[in-house]
C-alpha positions in Angstrom: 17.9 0.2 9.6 17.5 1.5 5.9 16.0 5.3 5.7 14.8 4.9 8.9 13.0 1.8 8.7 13.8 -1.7 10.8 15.2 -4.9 8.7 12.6 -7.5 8.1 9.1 -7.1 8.5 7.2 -4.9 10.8 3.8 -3.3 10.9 2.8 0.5 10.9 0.6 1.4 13.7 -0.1 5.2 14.1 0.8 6.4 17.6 -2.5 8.6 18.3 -4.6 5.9 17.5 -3.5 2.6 17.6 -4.7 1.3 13.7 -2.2 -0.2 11.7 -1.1 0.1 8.2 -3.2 -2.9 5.7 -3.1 -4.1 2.2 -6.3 -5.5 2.7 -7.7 -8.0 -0.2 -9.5 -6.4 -3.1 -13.3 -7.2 -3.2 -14.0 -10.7 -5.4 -15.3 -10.0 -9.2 -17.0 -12.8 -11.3 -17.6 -12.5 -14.6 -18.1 -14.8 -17.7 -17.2 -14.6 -21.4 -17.8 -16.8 -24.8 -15.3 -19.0 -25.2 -15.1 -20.5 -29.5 -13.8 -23.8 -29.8 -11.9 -23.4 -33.1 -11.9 -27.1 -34.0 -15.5 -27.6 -34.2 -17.2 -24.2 -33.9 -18.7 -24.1 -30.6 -19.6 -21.9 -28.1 -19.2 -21.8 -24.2 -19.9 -19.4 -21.5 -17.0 -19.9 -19.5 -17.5 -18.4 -16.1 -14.7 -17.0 -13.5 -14.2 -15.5 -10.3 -11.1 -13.5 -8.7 -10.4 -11.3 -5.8 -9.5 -7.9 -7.2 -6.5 -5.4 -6.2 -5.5 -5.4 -3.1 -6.4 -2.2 -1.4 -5.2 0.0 1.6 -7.2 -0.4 5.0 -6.6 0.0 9.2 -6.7 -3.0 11.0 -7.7 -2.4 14.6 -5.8 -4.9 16.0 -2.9 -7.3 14.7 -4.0 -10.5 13.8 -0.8 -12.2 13.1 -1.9 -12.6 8.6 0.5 -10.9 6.3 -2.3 -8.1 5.4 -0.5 -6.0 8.5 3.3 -6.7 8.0 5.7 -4.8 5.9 8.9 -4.7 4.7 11.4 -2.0 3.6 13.3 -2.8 -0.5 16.3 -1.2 -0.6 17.5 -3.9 -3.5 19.0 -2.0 -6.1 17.0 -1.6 -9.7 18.8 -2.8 -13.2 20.3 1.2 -13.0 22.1 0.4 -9.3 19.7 3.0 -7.7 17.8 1.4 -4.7 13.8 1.1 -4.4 13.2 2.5 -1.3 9.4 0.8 -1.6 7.1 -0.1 1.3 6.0 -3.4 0.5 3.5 -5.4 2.0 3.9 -9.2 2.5 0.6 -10.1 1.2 1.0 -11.4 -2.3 -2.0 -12.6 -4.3 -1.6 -14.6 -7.4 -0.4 -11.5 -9.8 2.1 -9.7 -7.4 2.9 -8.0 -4.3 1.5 -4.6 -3.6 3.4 -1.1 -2.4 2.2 1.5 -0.4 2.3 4.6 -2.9 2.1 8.3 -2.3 -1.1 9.6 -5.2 0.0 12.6 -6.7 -2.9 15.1 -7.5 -3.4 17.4 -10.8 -1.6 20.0 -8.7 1.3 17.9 -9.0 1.0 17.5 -5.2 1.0 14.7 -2.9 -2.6 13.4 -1.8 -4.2 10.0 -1.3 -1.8 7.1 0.5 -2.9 3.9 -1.3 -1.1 1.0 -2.3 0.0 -0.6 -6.2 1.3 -3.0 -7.9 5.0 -3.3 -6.3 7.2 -2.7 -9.8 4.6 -0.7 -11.7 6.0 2.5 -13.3 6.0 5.4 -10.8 6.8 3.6 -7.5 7.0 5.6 -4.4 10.2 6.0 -2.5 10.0 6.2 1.3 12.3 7.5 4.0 11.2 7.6 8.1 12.8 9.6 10.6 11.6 10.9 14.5 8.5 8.5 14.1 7.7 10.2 10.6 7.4 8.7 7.2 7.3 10.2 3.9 7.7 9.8 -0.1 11.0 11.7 0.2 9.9 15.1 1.3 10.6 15.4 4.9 8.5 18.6 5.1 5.4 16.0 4.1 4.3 13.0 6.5 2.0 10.2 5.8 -1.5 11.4 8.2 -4.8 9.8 9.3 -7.2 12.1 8.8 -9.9 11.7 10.0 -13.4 12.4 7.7 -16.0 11.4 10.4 -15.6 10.1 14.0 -13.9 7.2 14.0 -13.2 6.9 10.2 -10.1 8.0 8.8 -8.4 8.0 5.4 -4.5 7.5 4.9 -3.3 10.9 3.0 0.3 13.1 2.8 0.0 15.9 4.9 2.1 18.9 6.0 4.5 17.6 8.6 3.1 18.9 12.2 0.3 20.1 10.5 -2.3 17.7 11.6 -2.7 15.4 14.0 -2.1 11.3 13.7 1.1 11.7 11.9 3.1 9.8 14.4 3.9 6.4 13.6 5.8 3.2 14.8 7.1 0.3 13.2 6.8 -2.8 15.5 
């Protein structure tokens, strides 16, 4: 175990209400743009279509796909410091994605959601008494809830709120 988390891949399933942790694919965006062939001076509309950023989501149940599985970096960076990241093991074609703790314009922790794993400003986890948090044990990643039955993944005050209990299976 690393900060708190198992070796290998696991998933994140809150305790109160059974939903895991997902990096769920982004929605699929199609565009098209003018292409100019140089050489002879003409045009095309050349048309394409991806699936965009990966996004966080609750799954319900597992269903065995790499959306729902994690694993903990603690490789160290270029400086010898370690990562510390959450990293799902859904990759698309551009990268891997990391679950990351949103700091709002108070400078305080907010909205869970997940980025590019490597981008500038990762977030670094630690997990302890079925807790997990970006490094300030007095926070802990919550499911709260916004209407019956829908919730949204934020950083709340540890024992605060309900749904902060987690466990990595």
């Amino acid at each position: 175990m690393s900060n708190g988390f198992p070796d290998g891949e696991f998933c994140i399933v809150n305790e109160d209400t059974g939903l895991y942790l997902a990096s769920l694919p982004g929605d699929r965006v199609t565009g098209s743009q003018q292409e100019t062939d140089w050489l002879e001076g003409a045009k095309e509309t050349v048309h394409y279509s991806h699936t965009g950023k990966q996004v966080l989501g609750l799954a319900t149940e597992p269903s065995g796909k790499n959306y729902e599985r994690w694993y903990f970096d603690d490789r160290k960076n270029s400086r010898g410091l370690e990562f510390y990241h959450l990293v799902n093991c859904a990759k698309d074609i551009r990268t891997a994605y990391a679950l990351a703790a949103e700091l709002n314009i108070h400078g305080r922790y907010d909205e869970v959601t997940v980025k590019g794993h490597g981008q500038q400003g990762q977030t670094q986890w630690r997990a302890e008494d079925g807790y997990f948090f970006p490094g300030d044990p007095t926070k802990a990643v919550t499911l709260r809830e916004e209407q019956p039955g829908r919730y949204r993944v934020v950083v709340a005050d540890r024992g605060g709120e309900p749904r902060q209990k987690w466990r990595f299976v």
